[in-house]
PyMOL commands that place a pseudoatom at each C-alpha (Angstrom):
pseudoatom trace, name=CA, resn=UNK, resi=1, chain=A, elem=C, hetatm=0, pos=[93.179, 103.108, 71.653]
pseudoatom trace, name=CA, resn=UNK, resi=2, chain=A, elem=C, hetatm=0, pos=[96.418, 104.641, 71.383]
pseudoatom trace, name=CA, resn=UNK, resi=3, chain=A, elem=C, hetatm=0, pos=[98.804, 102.404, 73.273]
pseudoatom trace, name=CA, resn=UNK, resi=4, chain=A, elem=C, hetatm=0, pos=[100.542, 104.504, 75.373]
pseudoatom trace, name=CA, resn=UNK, resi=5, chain=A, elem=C, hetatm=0, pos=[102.031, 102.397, 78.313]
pseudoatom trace, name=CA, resn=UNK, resi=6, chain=A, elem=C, hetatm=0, pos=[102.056, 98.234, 79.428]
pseudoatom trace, name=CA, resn=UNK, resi=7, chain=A, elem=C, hetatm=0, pos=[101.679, 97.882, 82.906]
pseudoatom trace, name=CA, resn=UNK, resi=8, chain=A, elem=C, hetatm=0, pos=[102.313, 94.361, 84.431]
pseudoatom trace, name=CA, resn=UNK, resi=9, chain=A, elem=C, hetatm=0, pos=[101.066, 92.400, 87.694]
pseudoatom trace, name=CA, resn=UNK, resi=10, chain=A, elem=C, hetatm=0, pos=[103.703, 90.666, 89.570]
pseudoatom trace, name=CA, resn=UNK, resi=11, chain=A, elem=C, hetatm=0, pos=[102.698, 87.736, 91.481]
pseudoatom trace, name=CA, resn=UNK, resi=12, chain=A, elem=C, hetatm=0, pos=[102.019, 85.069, 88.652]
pseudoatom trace, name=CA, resn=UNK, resi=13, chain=A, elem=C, hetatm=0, pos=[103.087, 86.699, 86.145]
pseudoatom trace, name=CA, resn=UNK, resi=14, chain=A, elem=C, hetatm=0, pos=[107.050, 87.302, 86.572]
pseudoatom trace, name=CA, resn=UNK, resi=15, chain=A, elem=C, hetatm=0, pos=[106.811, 85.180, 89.724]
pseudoatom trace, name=CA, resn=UNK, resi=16, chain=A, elem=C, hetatm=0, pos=[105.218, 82.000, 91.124]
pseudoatom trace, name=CA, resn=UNK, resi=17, chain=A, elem=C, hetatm=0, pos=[104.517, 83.316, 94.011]
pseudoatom trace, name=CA, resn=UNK, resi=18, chain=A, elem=C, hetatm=0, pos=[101.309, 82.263, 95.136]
pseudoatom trace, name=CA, resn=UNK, resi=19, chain=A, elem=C, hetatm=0, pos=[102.487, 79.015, 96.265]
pseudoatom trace, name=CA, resn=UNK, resi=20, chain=A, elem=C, hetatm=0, pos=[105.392, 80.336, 98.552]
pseudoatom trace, name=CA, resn=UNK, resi=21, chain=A, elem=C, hetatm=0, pos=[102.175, 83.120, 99.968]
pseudoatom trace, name=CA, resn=UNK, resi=22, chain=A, elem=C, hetatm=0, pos=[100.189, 80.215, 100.648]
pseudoatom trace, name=CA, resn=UNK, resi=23, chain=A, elem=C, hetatm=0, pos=[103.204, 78.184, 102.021]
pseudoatom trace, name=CA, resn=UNK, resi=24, chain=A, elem=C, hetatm=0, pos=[104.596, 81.050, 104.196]
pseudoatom trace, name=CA, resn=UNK, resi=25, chain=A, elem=C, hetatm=0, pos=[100.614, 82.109, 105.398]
pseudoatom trace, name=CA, resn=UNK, resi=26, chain=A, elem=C, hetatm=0, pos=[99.747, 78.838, 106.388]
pseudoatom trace, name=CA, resn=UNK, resi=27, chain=A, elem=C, hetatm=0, pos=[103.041, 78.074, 108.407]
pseudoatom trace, name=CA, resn=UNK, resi=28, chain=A, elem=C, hetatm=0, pos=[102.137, 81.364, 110.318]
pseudoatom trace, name=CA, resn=UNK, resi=29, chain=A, elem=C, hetatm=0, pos=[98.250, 80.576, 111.004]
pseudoatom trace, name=CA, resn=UNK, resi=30, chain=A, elem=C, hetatm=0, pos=[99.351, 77.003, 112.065]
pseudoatom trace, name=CA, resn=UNK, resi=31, chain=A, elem=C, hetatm=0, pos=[102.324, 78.454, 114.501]
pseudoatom trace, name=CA, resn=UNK, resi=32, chain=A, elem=C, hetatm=0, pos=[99.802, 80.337, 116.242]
pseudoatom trace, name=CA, resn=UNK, resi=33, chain=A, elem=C, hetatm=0, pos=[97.145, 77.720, 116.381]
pseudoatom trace, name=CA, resn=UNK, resi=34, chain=A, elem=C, hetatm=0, pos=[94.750, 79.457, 114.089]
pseudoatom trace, name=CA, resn=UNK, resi=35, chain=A, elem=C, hetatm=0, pos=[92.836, 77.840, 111.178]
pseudoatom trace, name=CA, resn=UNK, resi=36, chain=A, elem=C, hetatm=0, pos=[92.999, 77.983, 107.600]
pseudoatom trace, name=CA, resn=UNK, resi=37, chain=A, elem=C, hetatm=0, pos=[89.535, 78.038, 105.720]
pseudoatom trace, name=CA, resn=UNK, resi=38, chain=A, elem=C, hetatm=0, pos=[88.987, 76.285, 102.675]
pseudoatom trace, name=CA, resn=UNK, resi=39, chain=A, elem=C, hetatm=0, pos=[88.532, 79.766, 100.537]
pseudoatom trace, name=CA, resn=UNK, resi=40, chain=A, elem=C, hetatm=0, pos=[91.263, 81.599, 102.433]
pseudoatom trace, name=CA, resn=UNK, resi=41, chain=A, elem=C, hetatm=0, pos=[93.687, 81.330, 99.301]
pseudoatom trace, name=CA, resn=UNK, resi=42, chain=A, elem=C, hetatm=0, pos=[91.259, 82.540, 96.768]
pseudoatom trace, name=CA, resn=UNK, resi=43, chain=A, elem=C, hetatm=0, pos=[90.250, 85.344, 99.141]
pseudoatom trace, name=CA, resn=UNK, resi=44, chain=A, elem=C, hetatm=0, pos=[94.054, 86.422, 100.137]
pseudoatom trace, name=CA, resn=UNK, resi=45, chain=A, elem=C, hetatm=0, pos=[94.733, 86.876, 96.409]
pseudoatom trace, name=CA, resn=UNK, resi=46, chain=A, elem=C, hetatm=0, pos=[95.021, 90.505, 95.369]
pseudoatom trace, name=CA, resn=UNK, resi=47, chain=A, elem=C, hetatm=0, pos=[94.737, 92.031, 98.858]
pseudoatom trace, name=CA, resn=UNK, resi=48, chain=A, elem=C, hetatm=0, pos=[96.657, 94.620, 99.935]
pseudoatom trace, name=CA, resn=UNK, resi=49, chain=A, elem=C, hetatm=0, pos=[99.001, 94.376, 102.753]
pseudoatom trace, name=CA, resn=UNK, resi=50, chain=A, elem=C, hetatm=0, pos=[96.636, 96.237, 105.307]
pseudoatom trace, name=CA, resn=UNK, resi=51, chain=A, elem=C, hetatm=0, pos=[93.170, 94.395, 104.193]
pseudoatom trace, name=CA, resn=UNK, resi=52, chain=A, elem=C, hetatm=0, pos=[94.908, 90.607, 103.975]
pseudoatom trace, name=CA, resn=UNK, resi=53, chain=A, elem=C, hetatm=0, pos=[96.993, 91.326, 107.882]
pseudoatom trace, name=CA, resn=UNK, resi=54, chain=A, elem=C, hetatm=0, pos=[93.631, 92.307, 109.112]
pseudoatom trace, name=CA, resn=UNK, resi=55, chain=A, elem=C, hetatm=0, pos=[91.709, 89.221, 107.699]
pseudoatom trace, name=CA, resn=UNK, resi=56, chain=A, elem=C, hetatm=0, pos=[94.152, 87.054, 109.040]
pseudoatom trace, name=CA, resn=UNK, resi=57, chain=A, elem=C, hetatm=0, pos=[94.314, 88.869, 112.252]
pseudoatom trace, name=CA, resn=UNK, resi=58, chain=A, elem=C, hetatm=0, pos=[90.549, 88.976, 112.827]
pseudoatom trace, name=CA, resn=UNK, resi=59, chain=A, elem=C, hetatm=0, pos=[89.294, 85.691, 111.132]
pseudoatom trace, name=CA, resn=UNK, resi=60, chain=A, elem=C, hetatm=0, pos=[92.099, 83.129, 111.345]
pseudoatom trace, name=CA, resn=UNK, resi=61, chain=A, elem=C, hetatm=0, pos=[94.679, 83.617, 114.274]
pseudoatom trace, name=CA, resn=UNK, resi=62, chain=A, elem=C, hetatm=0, pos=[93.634, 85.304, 118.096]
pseudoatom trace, name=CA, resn=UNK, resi=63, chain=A, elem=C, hetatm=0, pos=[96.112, 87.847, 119.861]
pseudoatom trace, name=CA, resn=UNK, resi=64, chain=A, elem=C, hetatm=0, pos=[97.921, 89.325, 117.639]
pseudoatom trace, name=CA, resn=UNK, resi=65, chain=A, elem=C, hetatm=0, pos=[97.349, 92.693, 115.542]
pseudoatom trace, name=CA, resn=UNK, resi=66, chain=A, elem=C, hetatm=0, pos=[97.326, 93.452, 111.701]
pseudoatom trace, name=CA, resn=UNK, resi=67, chain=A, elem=C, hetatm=0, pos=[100.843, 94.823, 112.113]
pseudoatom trace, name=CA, resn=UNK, resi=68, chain=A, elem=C, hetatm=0, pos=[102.283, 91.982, 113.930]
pseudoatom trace, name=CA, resn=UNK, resi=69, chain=A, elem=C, hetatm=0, pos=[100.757, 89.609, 111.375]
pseudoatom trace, name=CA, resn=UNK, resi=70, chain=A, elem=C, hetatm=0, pos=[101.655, 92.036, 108.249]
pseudoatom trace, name=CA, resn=UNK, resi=71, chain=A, elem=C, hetatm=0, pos=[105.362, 92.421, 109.773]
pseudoatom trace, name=CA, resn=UNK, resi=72, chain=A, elem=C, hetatm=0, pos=[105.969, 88.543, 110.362]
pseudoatom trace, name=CA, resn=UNK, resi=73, chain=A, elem=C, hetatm=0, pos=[104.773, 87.683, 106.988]
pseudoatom trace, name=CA, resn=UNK, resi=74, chain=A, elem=C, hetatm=0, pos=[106.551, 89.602, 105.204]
pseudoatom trace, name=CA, resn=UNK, resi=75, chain=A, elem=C, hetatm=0, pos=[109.564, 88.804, 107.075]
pseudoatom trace, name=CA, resn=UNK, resi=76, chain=A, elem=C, hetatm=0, pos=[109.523, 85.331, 106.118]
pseudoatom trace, name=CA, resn=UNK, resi=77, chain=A, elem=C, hetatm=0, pos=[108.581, 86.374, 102.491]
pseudoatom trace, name=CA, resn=UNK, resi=78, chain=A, elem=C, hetatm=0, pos=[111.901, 87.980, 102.168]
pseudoatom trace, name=CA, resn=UNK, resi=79, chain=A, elem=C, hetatm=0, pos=[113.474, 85.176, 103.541]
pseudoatom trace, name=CA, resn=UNK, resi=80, chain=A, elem=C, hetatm=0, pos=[112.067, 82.953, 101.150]
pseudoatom trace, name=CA, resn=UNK, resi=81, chain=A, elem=C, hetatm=0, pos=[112.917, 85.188, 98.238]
pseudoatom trace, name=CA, resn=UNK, resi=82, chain=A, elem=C, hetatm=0, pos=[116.323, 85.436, 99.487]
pseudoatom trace, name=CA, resn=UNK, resi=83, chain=A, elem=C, hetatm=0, pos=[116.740, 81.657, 99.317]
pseudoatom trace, name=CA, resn=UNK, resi=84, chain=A, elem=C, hetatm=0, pos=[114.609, 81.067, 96.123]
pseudoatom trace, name=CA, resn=UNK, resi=85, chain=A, elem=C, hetatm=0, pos=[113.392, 83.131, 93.443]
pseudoatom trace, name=CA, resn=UNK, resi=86, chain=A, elem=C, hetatm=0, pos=[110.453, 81.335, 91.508]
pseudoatom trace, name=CA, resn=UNK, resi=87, chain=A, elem=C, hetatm=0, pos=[111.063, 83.619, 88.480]
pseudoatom trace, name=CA, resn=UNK, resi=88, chain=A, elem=C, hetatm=0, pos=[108.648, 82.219, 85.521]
pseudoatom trace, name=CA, resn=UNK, resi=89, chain=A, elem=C, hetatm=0, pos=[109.692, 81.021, 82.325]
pseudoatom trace, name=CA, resn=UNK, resi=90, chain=A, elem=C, hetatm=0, pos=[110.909, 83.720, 80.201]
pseudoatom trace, name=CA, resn=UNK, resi=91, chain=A, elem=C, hetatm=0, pos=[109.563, 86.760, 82.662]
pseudoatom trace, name=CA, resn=UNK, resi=92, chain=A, elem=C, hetatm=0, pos=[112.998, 88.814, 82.698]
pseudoatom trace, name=CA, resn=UNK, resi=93, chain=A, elem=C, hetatm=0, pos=[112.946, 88.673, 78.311]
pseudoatom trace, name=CA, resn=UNK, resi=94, chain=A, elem=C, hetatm=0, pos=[109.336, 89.525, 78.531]
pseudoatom trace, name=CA, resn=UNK, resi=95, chain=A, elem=C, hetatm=0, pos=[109.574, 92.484, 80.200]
pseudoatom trace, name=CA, resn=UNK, resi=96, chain=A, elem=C, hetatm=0, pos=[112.772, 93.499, 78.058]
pseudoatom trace, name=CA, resn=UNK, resi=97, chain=A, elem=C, hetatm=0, pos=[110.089, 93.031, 74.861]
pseudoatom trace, name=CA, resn=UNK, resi=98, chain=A, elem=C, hetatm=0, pos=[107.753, 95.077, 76.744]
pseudoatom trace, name=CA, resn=UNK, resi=99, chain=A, elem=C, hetatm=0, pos=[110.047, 98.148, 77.290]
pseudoatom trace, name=CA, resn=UNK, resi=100, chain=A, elem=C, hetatm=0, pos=[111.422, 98.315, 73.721]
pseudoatom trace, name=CA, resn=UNK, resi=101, chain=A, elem=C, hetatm=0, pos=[107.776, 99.135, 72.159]
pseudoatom trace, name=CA, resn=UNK, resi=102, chain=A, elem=C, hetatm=0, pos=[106.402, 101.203, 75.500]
pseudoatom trace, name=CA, resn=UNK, resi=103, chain=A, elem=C, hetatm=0, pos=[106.984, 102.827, 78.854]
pseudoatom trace, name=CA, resn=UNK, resi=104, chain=A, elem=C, hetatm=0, pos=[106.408, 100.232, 81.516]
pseudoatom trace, name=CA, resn=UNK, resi=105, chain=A, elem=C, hetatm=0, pos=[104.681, 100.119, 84.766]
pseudoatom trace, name=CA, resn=UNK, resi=106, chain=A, elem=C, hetatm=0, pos=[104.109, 97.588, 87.592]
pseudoatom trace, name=CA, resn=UNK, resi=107, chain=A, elem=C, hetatm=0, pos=[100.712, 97.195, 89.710]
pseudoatom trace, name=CA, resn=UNK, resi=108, chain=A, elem=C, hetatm=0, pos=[101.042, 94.450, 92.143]
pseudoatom trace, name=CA, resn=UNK, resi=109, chain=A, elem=C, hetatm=0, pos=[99.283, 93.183, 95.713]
pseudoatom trace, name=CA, resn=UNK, resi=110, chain=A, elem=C, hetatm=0, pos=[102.716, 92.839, 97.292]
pseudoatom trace, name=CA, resn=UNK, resi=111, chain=A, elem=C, hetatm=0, pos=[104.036, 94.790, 99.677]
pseudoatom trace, name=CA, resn=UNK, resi=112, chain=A, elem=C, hetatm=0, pos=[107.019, 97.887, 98.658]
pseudoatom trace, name=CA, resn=UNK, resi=113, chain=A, elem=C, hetatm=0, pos=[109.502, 95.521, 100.181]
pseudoatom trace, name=CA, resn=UNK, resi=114, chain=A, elem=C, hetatm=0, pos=[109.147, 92.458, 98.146]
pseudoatom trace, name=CA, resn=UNK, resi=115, chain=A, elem=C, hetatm=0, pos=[108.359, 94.395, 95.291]
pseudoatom trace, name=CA, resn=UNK, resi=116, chain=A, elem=C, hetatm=0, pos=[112.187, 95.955, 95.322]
pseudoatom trace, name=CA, resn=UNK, resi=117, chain=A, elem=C, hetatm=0, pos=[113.602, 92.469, 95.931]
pseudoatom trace, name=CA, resn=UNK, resi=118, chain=A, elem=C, hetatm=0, pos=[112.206, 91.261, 93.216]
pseudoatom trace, name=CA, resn=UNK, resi=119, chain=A, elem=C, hetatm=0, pos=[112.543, 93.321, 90.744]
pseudoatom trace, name=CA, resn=UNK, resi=120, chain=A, elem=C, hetatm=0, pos=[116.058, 94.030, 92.016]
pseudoatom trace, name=CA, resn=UNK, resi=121, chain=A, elem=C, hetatm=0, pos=[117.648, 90.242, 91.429]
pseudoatom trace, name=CA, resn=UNK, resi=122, chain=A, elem=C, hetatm=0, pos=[115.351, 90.321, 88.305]
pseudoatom trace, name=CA, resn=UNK, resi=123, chain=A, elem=C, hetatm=0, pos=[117.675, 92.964, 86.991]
pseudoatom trace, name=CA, resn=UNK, resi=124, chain=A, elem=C, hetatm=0, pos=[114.788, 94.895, 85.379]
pseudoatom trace, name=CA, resn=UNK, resi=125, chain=A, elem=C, hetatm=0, pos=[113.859, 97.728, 87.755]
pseudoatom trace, name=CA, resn=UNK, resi=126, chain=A, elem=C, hetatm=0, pos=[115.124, 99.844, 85.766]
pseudoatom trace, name=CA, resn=UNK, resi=127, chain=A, elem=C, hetatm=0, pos=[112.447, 99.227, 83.316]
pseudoatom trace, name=CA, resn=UNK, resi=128, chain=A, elem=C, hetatm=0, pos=[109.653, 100.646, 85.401]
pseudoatom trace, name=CA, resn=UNK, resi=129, chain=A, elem=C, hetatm=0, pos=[109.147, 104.165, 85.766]
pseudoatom trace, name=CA, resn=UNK, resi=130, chain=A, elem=C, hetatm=0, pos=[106.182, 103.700, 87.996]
pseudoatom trace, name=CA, resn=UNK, resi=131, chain=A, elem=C, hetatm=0, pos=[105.830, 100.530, 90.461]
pseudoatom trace, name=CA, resn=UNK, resi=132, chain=A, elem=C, hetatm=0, pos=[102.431, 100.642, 93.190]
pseudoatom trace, name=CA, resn=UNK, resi=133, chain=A, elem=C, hetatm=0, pos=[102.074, 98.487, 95.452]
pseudoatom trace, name=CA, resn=UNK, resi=134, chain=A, elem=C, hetatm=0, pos=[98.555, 97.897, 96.477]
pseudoatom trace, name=CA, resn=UNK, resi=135, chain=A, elem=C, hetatm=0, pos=[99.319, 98.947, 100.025]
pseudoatom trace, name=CA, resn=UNK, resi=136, chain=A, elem=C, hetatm=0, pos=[100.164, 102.292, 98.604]
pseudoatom trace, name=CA, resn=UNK, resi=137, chain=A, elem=C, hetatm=0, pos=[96.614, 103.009, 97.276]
pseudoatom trace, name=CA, resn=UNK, resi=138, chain=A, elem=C, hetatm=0, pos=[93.234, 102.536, 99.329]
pseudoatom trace, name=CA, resn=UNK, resi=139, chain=A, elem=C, hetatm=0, pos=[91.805, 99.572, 97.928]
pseudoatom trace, name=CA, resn=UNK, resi=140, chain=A, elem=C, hetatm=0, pos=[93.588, 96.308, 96.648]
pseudoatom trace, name=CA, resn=UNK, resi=141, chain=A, elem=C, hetatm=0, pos=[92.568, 94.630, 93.965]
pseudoatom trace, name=CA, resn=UNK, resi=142, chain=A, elem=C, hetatm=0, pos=[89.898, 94.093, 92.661]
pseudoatom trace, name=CA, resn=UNK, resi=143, chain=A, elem=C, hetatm=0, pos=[89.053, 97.692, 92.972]
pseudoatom trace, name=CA, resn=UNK, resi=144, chain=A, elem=C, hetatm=0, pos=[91.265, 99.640, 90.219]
pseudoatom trace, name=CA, resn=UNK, resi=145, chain=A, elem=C, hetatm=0, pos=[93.084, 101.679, 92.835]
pseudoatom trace, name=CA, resn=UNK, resi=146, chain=A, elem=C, hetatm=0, pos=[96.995, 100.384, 91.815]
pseudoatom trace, name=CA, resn=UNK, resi=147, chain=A, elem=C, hetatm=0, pos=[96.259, 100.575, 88.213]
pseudoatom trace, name=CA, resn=UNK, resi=148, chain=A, elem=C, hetatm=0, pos=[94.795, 104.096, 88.274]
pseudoatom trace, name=CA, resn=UNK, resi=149, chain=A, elem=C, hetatm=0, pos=[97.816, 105.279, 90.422]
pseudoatom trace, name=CA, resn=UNK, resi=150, chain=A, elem=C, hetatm=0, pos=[100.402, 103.812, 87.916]
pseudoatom trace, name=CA, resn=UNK, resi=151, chain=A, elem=C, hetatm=0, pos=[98.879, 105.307, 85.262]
pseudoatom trace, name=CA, resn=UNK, resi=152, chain=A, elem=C, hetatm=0, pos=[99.060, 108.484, 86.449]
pseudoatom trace, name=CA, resn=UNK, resi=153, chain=A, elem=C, hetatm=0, pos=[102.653, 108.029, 87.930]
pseudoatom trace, name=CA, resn=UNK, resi=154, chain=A, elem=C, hetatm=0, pos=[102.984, 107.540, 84.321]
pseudoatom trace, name=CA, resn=UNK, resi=155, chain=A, elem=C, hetatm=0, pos=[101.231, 110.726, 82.936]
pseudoatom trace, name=CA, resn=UNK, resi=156, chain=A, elem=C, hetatm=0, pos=[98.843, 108.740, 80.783]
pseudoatom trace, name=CA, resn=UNK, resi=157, chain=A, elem=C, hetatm=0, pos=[95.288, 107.905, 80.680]
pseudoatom trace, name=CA, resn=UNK, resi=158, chain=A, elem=C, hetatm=0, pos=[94.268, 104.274, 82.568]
pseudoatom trace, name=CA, resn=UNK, resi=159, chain=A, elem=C, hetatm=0, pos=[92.497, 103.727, 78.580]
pseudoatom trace, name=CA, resn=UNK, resi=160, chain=A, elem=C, hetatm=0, pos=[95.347, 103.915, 77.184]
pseudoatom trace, name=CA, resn=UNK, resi=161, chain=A, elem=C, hetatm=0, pos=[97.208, 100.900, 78.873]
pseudoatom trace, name=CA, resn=UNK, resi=162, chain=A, elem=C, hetatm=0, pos=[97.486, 97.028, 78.402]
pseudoatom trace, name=CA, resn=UNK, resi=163, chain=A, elem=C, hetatm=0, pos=[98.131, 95.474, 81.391]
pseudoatom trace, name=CA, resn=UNK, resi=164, chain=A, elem=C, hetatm=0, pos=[99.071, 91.683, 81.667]
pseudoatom trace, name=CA, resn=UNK, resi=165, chain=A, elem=C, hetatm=0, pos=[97.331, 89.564, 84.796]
pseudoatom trace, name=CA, resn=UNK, resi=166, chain=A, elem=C, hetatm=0, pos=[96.747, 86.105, 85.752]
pseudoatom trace, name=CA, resn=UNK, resi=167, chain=A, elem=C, hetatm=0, pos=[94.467, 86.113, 88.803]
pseudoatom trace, name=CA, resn=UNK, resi=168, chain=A, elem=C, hetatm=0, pos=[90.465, 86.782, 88.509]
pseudoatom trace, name=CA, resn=UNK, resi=169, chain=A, elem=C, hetatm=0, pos=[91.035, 90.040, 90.756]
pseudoatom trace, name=CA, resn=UNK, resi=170, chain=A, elem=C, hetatm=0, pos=[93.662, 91.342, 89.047]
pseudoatom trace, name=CA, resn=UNK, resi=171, chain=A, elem=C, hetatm=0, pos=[91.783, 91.003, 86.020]
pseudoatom trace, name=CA, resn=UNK, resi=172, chain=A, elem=C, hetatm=0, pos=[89.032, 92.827, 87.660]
pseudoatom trace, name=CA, resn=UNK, resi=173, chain=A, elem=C, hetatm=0, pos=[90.642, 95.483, 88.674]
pseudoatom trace, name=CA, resn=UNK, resi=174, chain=A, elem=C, hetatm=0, pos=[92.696, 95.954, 85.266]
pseudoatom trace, name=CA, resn=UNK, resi=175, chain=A, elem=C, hetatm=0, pos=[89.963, 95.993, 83.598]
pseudoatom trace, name=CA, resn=UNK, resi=176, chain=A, elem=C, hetatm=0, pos=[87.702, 98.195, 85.992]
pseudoatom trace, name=CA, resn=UNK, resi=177, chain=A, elem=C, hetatm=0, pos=[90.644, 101.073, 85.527]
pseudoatom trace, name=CA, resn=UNK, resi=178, chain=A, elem=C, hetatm=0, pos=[89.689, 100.985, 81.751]
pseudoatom trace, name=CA, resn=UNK, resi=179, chain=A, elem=C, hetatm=0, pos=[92.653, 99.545, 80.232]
pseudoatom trace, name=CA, resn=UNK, resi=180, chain=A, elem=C, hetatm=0, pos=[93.306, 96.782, 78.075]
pseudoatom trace, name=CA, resn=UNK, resi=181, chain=A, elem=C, hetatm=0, pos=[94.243, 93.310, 79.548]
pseudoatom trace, name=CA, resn=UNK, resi=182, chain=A, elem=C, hetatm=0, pos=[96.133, 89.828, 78.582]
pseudoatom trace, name=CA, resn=UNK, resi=183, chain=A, elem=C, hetatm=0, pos=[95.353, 86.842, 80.834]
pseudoatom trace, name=CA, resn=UNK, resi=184, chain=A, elem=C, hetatm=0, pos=[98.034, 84.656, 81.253]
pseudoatom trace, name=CA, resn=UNK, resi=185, chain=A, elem=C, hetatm=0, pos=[96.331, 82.158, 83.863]
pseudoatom trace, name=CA, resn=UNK, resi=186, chain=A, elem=C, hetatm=0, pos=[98.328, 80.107, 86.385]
pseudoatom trace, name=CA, resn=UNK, resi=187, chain=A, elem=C, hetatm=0, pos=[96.653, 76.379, 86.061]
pseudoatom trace, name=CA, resn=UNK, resi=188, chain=A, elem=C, hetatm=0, pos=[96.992, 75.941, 89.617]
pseudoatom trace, name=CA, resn=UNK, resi=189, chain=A, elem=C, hetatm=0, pos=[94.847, 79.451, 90.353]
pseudoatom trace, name=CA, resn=UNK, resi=190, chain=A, elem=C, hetatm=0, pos=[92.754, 79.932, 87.302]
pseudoatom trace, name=CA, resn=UNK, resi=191, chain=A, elem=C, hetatm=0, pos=[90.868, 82.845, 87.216]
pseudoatom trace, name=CA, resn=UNK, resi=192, chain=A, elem=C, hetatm=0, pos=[86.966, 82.472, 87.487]
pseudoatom trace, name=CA, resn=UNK, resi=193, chain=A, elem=C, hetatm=0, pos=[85.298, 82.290, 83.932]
pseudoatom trace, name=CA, resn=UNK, resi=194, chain=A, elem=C, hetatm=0, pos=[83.596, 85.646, 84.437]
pseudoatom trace, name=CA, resn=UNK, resi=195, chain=A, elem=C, hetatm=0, pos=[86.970, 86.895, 85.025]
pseudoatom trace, name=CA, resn=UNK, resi=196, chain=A, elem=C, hetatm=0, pos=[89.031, 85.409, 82.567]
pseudoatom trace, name=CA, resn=UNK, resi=197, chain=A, elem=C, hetatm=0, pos=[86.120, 86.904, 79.793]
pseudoatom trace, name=CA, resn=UNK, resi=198, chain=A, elem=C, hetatm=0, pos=[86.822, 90.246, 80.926]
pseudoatom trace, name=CA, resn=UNK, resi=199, chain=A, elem=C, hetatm=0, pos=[90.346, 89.448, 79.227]
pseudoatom trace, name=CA, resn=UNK, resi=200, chain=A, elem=C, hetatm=0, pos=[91.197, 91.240, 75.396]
pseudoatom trace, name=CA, resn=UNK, resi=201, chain=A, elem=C, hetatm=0, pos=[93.367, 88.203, 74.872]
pseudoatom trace, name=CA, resn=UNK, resi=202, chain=A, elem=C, hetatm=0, pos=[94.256, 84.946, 76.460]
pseudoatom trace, name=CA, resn=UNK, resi=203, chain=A, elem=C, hetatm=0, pos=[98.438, 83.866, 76.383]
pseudoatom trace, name=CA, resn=UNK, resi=204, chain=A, elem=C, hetatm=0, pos=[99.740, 80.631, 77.202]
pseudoatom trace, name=CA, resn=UNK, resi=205, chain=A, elem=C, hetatm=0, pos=[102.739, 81.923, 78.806]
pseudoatom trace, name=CA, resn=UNK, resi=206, chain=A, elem=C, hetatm=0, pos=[105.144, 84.549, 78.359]
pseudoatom trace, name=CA, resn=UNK, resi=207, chain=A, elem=C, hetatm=0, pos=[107.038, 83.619, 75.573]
pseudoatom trace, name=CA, resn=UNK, resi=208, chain=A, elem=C, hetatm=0, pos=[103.363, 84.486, 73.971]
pseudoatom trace, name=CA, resn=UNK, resi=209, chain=A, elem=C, hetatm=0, pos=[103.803, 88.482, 74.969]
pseudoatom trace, name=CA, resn=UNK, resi=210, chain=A, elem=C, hetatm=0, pos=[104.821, 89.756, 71.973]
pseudoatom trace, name=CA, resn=UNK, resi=211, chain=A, elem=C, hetatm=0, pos=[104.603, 93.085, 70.308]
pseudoatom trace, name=CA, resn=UNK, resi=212, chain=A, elem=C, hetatm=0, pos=[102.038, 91.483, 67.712]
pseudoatom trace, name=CA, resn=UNK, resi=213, chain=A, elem=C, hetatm=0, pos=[100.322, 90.379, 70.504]
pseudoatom trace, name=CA, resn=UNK, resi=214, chain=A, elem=C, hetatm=0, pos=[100.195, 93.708, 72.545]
pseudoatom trace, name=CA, resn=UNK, resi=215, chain=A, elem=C, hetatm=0, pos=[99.471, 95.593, 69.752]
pseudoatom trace, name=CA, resn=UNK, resi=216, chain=A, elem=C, hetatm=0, pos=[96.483, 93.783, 68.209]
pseudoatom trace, name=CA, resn=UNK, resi=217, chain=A, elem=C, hetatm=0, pos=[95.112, 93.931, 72.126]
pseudoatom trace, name=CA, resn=UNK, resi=218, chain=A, elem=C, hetatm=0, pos=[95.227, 98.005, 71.856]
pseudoatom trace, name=CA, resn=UNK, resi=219, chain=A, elem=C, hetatm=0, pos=[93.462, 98.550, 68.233]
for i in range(1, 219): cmd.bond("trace and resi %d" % i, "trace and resi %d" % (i + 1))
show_as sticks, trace
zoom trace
């Protein structure tokens, strides 16, 4: 394939986010007396905005509407960010690699807002031509939606991308718009085994994105 663009997830991959979602999701079901289901986590992850506020809304907490929950959330999401930014190990210098061998683009589950923030104290928005958020696009992940949008934000075929996930439903839907992907798990959320083989190449971390790496992934 001719590489033409890297496009990369954002929650666990530049960010540990996942356990300030679960944190800030939980607090919210428990201050409205709802209750939190053993596979709530793994079903939250990769959602977009509209289809996680309406499973919360409908299966977990009474009397309030998708909006109220999505607009709450997210709220305290920013507030969080604002306090703390779990950037991973070497995630701004990654990205850096990434944009001096291709054009880069972002596909991620979190809402516009928190997408900004965080790649605004990152320093690297400048990097990405073309950011979707999932809420921006039909279906969340694991459908391909985001991925197919940000690759034609970025004028090239889905085919001719690599994109870099950590969660079984990104990898999904990475790899169900046709492109190319690197796993980089998170060993407190690994991705399901039938996932995780849908991967071109495992990483241990980001220090392990390199343009050796990327590049062997696209031949």
């Amino acid at each position: 394939m001719p590489l033409q663009a890297i496009v990369f997830d954002l929650d666990g991959v530049l960010i540990d986010s996942e356990p300030v979602w679960e944190d800030v999701r939980r607090a919210y079901v428990a201050d409205l007396g709802g209750r939190w289901l053993p596979d709530t986590q793994e079903r939250l992850m990769g959602m977009s905005t509209d289809e996680w506020a309406e499973y919360i809304a409908s299966d977990l907490v009474e009397g309030v509407s998708a909006e109220d929950v999505a607009y709450e959330v997210i709220d305290r999401m920013s507030q969080r960010y604002a306090e703390h930014l779990p950037v991973l190990p070497g995630a701004r210098e990654a990205v850096r690699r990434m944009a001096e061998i291709r054009r880069l683009g972002l596909a991620s589950s979190s809402p516009r807002a928190l997408i900004d923030i965080v790649l605004g104290r990152l320093g690297v928005e400048s990097l990405f031509p073309a950011t979707v958020s999932t809420e921006e696009v039909d279906r969340g992940k694991p459908a391909p939606d985001g991925y197919l949008m940000v690759a034609a934000q970025l004028g090239v075929p889905a085919e001719d991308c690599v994109a870099i996930e950590d969660s079984s439903n990104g990898l999904r839907s990475a790899h169900a718009a046709g492109m190319r992907v690197i796993a980089i798990p998170r060993p407190a959320h690994p991705p399901a085994p039938d996932a995780l083989a849908l991967a071109a190449h495992v990483a241990d971390g980001l220090d392990d994105l390199t343009a050796e790496v990327v590049h062997k992934v696209a031949k």
